[in-house]
Structures are given as C-alpha cells and as structure tokens.
DRENDO-639039 format. One line per 2 residues: number of its first residue (from 1); their letters; for each residue x, y, z of C-alpha. Coordinates in Angstrom, 1 decimal, always signed. Each point is the difference from the previous one (the first is absolute). Layout:
# DRENDO-639039
NUM> a> X,Y,Z  ... .
This chain:
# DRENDO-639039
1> xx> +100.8,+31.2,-71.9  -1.7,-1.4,-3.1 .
3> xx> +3.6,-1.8,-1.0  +0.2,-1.1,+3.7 .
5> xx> -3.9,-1.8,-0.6  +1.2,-0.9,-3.3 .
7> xx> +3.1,-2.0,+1.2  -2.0,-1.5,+3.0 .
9> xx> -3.0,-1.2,-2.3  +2.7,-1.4,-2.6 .
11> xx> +2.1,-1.9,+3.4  -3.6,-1.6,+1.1 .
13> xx> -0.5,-1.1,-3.5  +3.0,-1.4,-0.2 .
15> xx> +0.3,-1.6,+3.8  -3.4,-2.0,-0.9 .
17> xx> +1.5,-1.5,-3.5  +3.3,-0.9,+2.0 .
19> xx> -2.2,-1.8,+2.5  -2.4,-1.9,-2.7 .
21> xx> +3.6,-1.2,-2.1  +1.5,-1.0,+3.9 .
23> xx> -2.8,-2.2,+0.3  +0.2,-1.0,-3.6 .
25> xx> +3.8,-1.4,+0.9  -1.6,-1.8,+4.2 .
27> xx> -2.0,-2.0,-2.8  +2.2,-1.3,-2.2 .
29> xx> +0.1,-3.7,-0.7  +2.1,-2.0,+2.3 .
31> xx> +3.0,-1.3,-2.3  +1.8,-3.5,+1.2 .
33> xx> +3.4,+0.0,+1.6  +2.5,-2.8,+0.8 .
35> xx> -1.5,-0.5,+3.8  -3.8,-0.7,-1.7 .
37> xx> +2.0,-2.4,-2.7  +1.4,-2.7,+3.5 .
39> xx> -3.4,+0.6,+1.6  -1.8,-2.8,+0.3 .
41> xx> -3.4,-0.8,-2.1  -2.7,+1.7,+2.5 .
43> xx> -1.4,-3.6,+0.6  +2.7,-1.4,+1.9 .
45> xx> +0.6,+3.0,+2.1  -1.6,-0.1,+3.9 .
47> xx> -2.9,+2.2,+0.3  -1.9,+1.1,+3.7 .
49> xx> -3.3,-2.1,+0.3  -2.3,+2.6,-0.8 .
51> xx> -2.1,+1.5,+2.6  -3.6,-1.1,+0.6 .
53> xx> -2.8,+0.8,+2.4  -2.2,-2.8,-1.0 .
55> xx> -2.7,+1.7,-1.3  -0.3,+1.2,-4.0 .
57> xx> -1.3,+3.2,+1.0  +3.2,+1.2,+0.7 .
59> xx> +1.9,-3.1,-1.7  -0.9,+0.8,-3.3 .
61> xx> -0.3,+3.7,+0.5  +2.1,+2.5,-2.2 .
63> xx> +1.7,+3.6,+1.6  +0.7,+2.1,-3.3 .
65> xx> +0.2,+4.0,-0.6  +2.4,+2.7,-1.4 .
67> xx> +1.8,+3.4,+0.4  -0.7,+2.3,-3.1 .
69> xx> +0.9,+3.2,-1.3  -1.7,+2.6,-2.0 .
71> xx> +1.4,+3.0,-1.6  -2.3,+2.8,-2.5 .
73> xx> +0.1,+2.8,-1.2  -2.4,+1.7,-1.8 .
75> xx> -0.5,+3.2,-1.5  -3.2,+1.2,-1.6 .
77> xx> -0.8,+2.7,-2.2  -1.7,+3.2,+1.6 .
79> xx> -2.0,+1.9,-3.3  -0.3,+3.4,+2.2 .
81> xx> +3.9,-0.2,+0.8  +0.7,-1.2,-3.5 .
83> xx> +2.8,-2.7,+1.3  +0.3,-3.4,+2.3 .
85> xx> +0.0,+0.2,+3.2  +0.1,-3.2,+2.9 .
87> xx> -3.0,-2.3,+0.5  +1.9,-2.5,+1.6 .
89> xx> +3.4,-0.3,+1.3  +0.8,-2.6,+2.5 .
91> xx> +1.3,-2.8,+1.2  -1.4,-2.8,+1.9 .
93> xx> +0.9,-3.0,+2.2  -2.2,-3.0,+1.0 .
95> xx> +0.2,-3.3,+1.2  -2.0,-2.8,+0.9 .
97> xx> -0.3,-3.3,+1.4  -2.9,-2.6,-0.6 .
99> xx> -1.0,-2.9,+1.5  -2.0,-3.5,-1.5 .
101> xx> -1.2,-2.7,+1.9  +0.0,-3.1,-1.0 .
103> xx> -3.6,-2.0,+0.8  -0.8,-1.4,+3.4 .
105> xx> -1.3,-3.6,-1.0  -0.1,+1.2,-3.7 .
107> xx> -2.3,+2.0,+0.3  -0.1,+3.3,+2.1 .
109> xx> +3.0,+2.6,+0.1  +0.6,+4.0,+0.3 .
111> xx> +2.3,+2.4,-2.0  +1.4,+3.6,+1.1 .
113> xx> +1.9,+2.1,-1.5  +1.5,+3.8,+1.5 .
115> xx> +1.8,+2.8,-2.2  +1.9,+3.0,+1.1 .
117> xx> +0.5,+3.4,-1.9  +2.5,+2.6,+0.5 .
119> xx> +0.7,+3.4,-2.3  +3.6,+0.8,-0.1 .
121> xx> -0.7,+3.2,-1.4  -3.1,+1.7,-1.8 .
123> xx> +0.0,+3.4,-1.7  -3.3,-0.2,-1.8 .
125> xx> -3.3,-1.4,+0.2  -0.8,-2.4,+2.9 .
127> xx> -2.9,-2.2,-1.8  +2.5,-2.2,-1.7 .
129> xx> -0.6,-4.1,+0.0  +3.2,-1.1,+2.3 .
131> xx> -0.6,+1.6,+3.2  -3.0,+0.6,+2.7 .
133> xx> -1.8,+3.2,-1.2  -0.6,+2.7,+3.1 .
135> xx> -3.6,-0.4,-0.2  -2.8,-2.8,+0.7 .
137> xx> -1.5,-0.9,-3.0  -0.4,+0.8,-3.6 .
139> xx> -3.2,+2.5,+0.3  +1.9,+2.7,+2.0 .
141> xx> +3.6,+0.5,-0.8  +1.8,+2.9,+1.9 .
143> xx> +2.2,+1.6,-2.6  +1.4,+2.0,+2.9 .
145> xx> +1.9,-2.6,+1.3  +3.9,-0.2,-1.8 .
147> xx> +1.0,-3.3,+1.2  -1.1,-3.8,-0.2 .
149> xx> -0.2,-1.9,+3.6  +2.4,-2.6,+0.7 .
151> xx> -1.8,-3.1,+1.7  -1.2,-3.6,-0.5 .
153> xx> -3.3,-1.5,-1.5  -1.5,-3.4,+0.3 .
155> xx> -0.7,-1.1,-3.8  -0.8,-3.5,+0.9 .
157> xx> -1.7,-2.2,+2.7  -2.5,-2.3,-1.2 .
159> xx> -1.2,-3.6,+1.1  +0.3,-2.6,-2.6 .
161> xx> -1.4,-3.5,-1.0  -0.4,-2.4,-2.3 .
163> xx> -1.5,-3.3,-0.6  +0.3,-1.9,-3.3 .
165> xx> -0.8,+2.4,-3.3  -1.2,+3.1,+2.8 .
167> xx> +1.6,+2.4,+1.8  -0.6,+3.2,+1.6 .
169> xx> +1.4,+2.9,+2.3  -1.6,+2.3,+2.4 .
171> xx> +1.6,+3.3,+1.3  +2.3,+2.5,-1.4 .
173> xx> +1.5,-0.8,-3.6  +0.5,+0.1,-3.6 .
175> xx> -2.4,-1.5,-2.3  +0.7,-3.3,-2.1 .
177> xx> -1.7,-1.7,-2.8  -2.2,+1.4,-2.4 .
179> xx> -1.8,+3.2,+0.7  -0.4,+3.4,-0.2 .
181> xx> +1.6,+1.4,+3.0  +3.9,+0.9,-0.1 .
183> xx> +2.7,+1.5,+1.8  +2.1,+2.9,-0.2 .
185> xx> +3.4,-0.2,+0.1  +3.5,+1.5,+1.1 .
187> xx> +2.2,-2.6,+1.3  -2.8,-1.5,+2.2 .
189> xx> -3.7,-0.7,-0.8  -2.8,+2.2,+1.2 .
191> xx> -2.4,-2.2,+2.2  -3.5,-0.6,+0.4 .
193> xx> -2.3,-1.3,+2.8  -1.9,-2.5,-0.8 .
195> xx> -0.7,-3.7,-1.0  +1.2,-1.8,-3.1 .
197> xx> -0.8,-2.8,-1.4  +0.4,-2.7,-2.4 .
199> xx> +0.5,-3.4,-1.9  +1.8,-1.9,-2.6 .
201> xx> -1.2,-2.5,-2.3  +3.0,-0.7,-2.3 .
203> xx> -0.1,+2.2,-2.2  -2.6,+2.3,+1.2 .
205> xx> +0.2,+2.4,+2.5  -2.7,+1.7,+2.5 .
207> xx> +0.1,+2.9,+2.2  -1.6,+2.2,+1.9 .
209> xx> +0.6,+3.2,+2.4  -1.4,+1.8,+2.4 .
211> xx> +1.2,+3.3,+1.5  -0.8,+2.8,+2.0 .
213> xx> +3.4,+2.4,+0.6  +2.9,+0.6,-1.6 .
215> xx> +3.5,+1.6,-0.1  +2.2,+0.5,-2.5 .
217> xx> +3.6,-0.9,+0.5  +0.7,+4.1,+0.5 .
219> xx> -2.7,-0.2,+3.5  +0.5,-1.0,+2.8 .
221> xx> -3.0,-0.4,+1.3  -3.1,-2.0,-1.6 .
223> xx> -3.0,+2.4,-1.5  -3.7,-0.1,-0.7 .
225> xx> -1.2,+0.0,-3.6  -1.8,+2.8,-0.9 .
227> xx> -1.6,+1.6,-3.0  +1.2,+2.7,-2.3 .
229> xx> -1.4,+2.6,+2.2  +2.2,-0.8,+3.1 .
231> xx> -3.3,-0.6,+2.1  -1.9,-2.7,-0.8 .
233> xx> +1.3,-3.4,+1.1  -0.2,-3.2,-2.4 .
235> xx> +0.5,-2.8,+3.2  +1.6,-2.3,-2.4 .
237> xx> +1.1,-1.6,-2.9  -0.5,-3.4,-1.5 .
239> xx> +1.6,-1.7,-3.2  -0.6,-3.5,-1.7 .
241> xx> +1.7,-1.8,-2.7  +1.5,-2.8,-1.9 .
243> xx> +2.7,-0.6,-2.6  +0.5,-3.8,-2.0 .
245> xx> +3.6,-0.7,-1.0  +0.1,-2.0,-2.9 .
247> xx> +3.3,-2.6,-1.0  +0.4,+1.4,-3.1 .
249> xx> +0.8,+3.7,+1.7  -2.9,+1.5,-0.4 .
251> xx> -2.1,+2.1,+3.3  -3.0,+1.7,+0.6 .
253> xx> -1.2,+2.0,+2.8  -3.5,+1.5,+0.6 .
255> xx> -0.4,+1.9,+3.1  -2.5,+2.6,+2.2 .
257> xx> -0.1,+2.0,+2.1  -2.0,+3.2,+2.1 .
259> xx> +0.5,+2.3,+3.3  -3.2,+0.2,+1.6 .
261> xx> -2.2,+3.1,-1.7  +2.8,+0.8,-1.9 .
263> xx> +1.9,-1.3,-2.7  -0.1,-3.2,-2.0 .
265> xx> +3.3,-1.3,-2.2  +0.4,-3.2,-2.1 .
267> xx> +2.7,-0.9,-2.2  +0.7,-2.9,-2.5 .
269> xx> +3.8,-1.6,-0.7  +1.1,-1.9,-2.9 .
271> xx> +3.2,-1.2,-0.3  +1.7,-2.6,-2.7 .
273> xx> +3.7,-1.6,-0.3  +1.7,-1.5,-2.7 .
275> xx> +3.0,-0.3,-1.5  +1.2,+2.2,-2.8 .
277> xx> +3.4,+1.1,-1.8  +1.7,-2.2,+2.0 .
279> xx> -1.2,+1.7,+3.4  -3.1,+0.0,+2.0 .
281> xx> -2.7,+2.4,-1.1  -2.7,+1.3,+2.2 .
283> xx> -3.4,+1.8,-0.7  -3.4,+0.7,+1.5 .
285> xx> -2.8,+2.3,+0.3  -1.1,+1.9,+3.2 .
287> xx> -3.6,+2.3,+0.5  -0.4,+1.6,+2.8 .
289> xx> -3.5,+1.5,+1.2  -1.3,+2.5,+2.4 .
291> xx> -3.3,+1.5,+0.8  -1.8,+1.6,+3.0 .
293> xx> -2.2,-2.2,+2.3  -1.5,+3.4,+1.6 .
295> xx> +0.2,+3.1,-1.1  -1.0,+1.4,+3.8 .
297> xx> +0.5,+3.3,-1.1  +2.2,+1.7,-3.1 .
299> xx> +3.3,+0.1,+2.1  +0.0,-3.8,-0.2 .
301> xx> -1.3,-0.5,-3.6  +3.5,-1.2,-1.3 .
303> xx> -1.4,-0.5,-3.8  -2.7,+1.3,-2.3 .
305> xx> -0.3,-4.3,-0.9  +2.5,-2.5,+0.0 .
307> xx> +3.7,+0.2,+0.0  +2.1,-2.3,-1.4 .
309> xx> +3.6,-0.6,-1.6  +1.6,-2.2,-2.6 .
311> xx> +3.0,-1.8,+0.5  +1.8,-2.0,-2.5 .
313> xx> +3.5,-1.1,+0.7  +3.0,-1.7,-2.1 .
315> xx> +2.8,-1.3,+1.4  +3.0,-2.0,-2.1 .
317> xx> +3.0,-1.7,+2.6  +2.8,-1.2,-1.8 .
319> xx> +3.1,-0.1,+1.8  +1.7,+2.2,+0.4 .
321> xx> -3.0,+2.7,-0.8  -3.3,+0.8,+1.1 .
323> xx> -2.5,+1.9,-2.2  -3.1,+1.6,+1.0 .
325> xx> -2.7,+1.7,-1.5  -3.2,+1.1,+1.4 .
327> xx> -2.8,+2.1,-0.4  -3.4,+2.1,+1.6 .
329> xx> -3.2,+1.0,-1.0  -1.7,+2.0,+2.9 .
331> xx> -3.6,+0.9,+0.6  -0.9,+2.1,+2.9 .
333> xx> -3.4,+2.1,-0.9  -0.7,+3.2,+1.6 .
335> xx> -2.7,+2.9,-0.7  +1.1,+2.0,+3.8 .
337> xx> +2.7,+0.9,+1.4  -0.4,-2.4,+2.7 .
339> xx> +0.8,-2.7,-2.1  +3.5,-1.7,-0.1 .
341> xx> +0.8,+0.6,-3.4  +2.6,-3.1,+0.7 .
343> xx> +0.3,-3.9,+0.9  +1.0,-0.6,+2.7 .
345> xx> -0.6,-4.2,+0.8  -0.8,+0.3,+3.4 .
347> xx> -3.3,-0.2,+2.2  +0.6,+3.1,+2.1 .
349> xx> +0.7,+3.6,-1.8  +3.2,+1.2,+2.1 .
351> xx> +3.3,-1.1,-1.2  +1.5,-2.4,+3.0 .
353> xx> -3.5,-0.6,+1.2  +0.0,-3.8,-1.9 .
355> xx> +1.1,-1.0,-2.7  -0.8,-2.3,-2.7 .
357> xx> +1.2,-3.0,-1.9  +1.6,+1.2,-2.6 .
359> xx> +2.6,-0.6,-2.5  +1.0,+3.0,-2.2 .
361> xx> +3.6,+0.7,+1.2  +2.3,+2.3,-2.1 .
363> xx> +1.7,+2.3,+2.8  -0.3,+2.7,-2.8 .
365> xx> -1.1,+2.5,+2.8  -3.9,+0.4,-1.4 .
367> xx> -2.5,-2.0,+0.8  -1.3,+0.1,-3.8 .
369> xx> -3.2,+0.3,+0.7  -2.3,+2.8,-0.9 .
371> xx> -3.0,+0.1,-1.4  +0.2,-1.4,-3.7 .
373> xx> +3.7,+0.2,+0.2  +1.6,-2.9,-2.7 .
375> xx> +3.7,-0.9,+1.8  +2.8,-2.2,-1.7 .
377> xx> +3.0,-1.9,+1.8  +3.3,-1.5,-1.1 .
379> xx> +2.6,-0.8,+1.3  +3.0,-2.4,-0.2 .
381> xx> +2.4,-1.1,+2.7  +3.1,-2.5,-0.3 .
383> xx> +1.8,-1.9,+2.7  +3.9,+0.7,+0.1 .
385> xx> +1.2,-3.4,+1.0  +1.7,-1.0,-3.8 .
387> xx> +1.6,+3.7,+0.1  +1.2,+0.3,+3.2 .
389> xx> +1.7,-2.4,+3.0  -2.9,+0.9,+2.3 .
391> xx> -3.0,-2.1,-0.2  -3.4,+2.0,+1.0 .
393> xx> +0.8,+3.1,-1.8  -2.6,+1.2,-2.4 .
395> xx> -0.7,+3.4,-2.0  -3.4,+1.8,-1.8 .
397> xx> -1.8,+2.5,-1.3  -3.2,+0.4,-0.9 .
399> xx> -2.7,+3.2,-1.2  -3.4,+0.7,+0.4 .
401> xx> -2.6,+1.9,-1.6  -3.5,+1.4,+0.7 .
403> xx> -2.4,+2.5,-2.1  -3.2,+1.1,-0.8 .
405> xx> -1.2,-0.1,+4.2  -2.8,+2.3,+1.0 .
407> xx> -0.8,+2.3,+2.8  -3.2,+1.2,+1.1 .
409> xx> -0.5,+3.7,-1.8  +3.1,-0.1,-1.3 .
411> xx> +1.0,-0.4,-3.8  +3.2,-0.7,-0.3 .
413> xx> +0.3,-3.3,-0.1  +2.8,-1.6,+2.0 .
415> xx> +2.8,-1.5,-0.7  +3.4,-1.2,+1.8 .
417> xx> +2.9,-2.4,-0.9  +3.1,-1.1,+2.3 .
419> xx> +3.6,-2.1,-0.7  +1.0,-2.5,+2.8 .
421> xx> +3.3,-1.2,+0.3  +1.1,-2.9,+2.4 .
423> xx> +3.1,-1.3,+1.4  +0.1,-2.6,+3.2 .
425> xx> +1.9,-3.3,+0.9  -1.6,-2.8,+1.8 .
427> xx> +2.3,-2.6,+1.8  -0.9,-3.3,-1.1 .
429> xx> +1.7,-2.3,+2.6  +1.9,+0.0,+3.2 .
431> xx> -0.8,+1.2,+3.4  -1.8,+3.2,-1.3 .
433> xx> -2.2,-1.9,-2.5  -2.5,+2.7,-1.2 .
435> xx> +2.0,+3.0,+1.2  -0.5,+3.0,-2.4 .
437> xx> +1.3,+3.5,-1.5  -2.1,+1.4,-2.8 .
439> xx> +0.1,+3.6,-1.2  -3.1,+1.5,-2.1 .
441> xx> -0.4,+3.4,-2.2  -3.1,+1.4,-1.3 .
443> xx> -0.1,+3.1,-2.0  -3.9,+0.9,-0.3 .
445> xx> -1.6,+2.5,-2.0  -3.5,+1.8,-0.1 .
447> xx> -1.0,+0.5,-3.4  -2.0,+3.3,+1.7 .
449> xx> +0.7,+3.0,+1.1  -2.1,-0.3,+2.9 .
451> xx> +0.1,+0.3,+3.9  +0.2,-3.6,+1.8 .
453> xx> -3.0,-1.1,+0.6  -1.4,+2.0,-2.8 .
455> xx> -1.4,-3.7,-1.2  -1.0,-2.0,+3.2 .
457> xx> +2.8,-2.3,+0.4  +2.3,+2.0,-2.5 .
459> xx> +3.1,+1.3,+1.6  +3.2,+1.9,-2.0 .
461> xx> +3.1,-1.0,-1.4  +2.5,-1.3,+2.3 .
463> xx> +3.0,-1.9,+0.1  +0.6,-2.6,+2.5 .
465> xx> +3.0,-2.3,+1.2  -0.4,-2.8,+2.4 .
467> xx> +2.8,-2.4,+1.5  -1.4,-2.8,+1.7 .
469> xx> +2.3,-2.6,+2.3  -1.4,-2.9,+1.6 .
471> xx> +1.2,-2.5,+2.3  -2.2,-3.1,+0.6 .
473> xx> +1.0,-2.5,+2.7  -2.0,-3.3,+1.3 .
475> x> +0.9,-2.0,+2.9 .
C-alpha cells in the first residue's frame, strides 16, 4: 500500500510538470514559413469594416480575462510528530472575464469584472488563497469543512467619471492612487465597497477612499469590518493621500488612513532612479506606521504604542540581470498578551479582512515581521534570452533572513531564514502576448524549536513548490 501511494504521489507530481512544459511548448514563438514570406504587407490586405454601435460606451470598450492554473504543495513541520506533514496540497483552476467601458460623452462609464474558481483536487487545508473558502468570512472559519466551494464572485462593478485632471468611481472595486488601503491578491483582486476618488496635476497625484465592506479574492461574499474581538463593528474605512513624481525619477508618497474606532495606519514612500554601471539603479526608503484609534477594550488594543517598519530597498537592472537587496526594521510594542506582537499594514486585525498598501514582497513564505525582528533580502534573477532560442525565459534565487524577534513571555528570541528559487517563461509576442508558466521553491526554516504559533505570526519550517500557468486573452 505505502509503494502503491508512493507511485501515485510520484505520477501526480509528474502529470502537473508534463502539463506546465506542454504549455511551455502551446507558447512558443511563432517562427516564419514560406506562405508568411508571399503574404502581402498587412496594409494592403482587405479587412471587415469594424463593428460599431455608435456610441463610445460600448465603441471604445475593452472585453479582457484569463484561464489560470495553480498547483502547491506544501508540507510543514509538526514538532510533536518530529517530521512534515501537508499544509497545503492542491490544485486550482480560475478564470475570468472583465469588462471596461469606454466614456459616454467623455465623461461617464462602468467597469465589471466576474472570476470563477474550481479545485481539482485538495488533500489538505481548505484556507488556501486560490479558491472560495467553505465559510463566510474571516472571523469564523469552520475547520470542519475538507473542501473549498466551487462558484463565481463579482470583483468588480463600479461607475466611473472623469472630467479634466479628476476622476472618480463609486461601487465595488480596487483602490487606485495613493493611499493606504490595498488589496489582496490570488489571481484576481479582493474588492471593496466604496467611493474613490481623485485628481492629477502633472506630476502630482491625489486620492482618496472610502469604504465600508470587503472581500478578499478567497470570499465570495462581501463582509463587515469588525474589530479584533469579532464583535464590535468599525462601519468603515477611509484613506487620503498624495504622491509628486519628479522628471528626474525621483517619488514621494505620504498617505493616511483609519477604520472607525479602530485602527489608524500611515506610510511614507521614497523612491530614486539613476543610472549606474551601465544599468538602471533604483533605491528608496519606506516607513510604515500603526497605532490604535480606541482601545474599546484589551481584545482590541493591537499595540502597547506605535508600530511601525523600515523599509529600504536596492534594486540594480542591467540586462540581462536583476539584483535586489532589501531590508526590515520592525517595531510592534506589546506588555499583554493581547497585543499583536507583529505588523501587519492593514486597518482591520483579521488576515483577508482588508488589506493595506504595501510593498514588501519576497515570497520567502514569512511575513518578516515580528516584534523587533531585523530581516535581509537578496536576490538575483537573469533573463534567458542570449542563452537560449526562447525569448521570455528567466531564472533566480534569492535568501532571506530574520533574527532577534520577540514574543510576549517568551525568551528565546526568534529567528527564521528561507532560499527561493524561480523558474518561469513569459511570451513576449504573438497571439498569447502575456501568457505565462513559472515554477517557484521555497525551503523555509525556523531557527526555533517551537510549536507554530508559538510567536504570533511564527509558523515552522516548511518547504513549498508552486507552478503557476496563466493564460490572458483580450478581445
């Protein structure tokens, strides 16, 4: 029996990487042949008068989406059992189709956009980020349930305008300009309700936000915000801000934000070009800042003071390589147990209950972001065009590490560190422009001995594999 499993894990394995290098061969560039050589030059050829209806609503409209799949596994070290055991293991479909108006008399138009998702298979943990969770919202998760629900979610139908430097759209969307409200992500956006915002003034941009539910992309269904102790309601959330975009590549964004009674966040970006050793070399500066707006009783006091983290960020592109290296400072104070002991940049507690704008991105697996945890990034990826006859392949690898973060009555001190390693093609022309196969590894260690969850958002070693495949289409 345990050979029988064996072979049927290894024949799954090996059915998914025979399916990612199939679709790796449906993208290739299209070469010439003798028939495209007596073709004649695309201008003198008879094309159908296009289609109109006479109105730019629909005339200048555009009808895009995608199919997508989504393949993990990942097994996570159990201290009591002494050895990994699944997390996640799953695969994932989704599709989607979204539609943009153009603007009746220049001025007014509406954008929608659906998205399907469908599991395959699942033989772990149903709260993963591709598929519909089999419960209603992020306070009270039924970890009876051992499958995700198939369906379809509206991320998108908003009213839009403009008129000169403004704009603005009211209804069900993602947030632009400069602020303090993000999304999450998994293929699609999560979604707010609400009312944004803004202007432009060269180069300075204003905006503002307004919101009072949300969903992440892994809902169906839009929920409440609510404070950390699941009862108490925060009506909305609000966020302001602007960013100036010099010529000479340099930006800055200052931004604010609060949930009602709740939590207030702010952030500041800095960001400068130039060029160097013969590429183009980019650096900046990021703080982000948390505090409470109410405590309204201990289960909601997120922070014995303000929370912040330090961001700074180097990044060298010179063909055919990209280097980065980054790093964290974190501050989040705590003298109870009810304290985070973590940053987390959003304005409501519960992961995929908002989110926030923010830009630290290493898909190392940790979030890196403990209480007085120091964290270091680098990594350097090259594209594959000079070495192989496939344009839009690329490889990396990168490593992170994190030390001295802090518990509440704990004294070990924590510490973690994690090795990426990426492989993916992007096609770069022809009639699947944008389509996409990327693999990704990360081998993640806890410097502890300790339980998950030992340290608020500290989980154990794991490994994880993803294989992503993508197919993007607009009409």
């Amino acid at each position: 029996m345990k050979h029988a499993v064996l072979r049927n894990s290894r024949a799954r394995r090996a059915a998914v990487l025979a399916a990612c290098l199939v679709a790796i061969t449906l993208f290739l560039p299209t070469q010439a042949t003798a028939m495209d050589d007596l073709a004649p030059p695309a201008s003198e050829q008879a094309s159908p008068a296009a289609f109109t209806t006479g109105t730019r609503f629909f005339d200048d409209a555009d009808l895009s989406g995608g199919v997508y799949f989504f393949r993990r596994y990942r097994p996570r070290y159990d201290t009591e059992q002494g050895r990994y055991g699944p997390n996640l293991n799953h695969a994932s479909l989704q599709a989607n189709l979204d539609f943009s108006s153009g603007f009746i008399g220049g001025h007014i138009g509406a954008d929608f956009g659906i998205f399907g998702s469908h599991d395959p298979f699942n033989k772990a943990a149903v709260d993963h980020e591709m598929g519909f969770v089999p419960w209603n919202d992020p306070w009270h998760p039924d970890w009876s349930k051992r499958s995700t629900d198939d369906g379809a979610s509206i991320y998108k139908a908003a009213l839009k305008a403009k008129a000169g430097p403004l704009w603005g759209r009211a209804g069900l969307l993602q947030p632009q300009g400069p602020g303090v409200l993000g999304v999450n992500w998994s293929f699609m956006p999560g979604t707010y309700r609400g009312i944004n915002v803004g202007a432009e003034f060269g180069g300075l941009s204003l905006a503002a936000v307004w919101a009072d539910a949300y969903k992440a992309p892994w809902f169906r269904e839009l929920n409440d915000f609510r404070k950390n102790d699941d009862e108490s309601r925060s009506p909305w959330l609000w966020s302001a801000g602007l960013r100036y975009d010099t010529t000479n590549n340099f930006s800055v964004e200052l931004a604010y934000g609060e949930s009602k009674n709740h939590l207030r966040n702010g952030h500041l970006k800095t960001q400068y070009a130039m060029e160097a050793a013969g590429g183009t070399l980019s650096f900046g500066y990021h703080l982000y800042a948390m505090n409470d707006s109410s405590d309204s009783g201990r289960a909601n006091d997120n922070f014995d003071g303000i929370a912040s983290q330090h961001f700074l960020f180097a990044r060298l592109e010179k063909a055919p390589w990209t280097w980065r290296l980054e790093a964290t400072y974190t501050r989040a104070p705590m003298s109870s147990p009810e304290h985070q002991g973590q940053f987390a940049y959003r304005l409501t507690d519960k992961n995929g209950s908002s989110k926030g704008a923010y830009d630290v991105w290493w898909d190392a697996r940790s979030d890196w972001n403990a209480d007085n945890e120091k964290a270091v990034f680098a990594s350097v990826t090259r594209t594959l065009d000079d070495i192989l006859p496939l344009p839009g392949l690329y490889a990396g690898i990168g490593a992170a590490i994190g030390f001295d973060g802090r518990g509440y009555g704990i004294a070990e001190h924590f510490k973690e560190w994690a090795f990426t390693a990426d492989f993916g093609y992007v096609k770069p022309d022809g009639p699947f422009k944008g389509a996409f196969v990327k693999f990704h590894v990360t081998e993640y260690r806890n410097g502890t001995h300790k339980p998950s969850w030992t340290y608020h958002n500290g989980f154990q070693s794991e490994r994880d594999f993803k294989c992503m495949v993508g197919i993007p289409f607009s009409l």
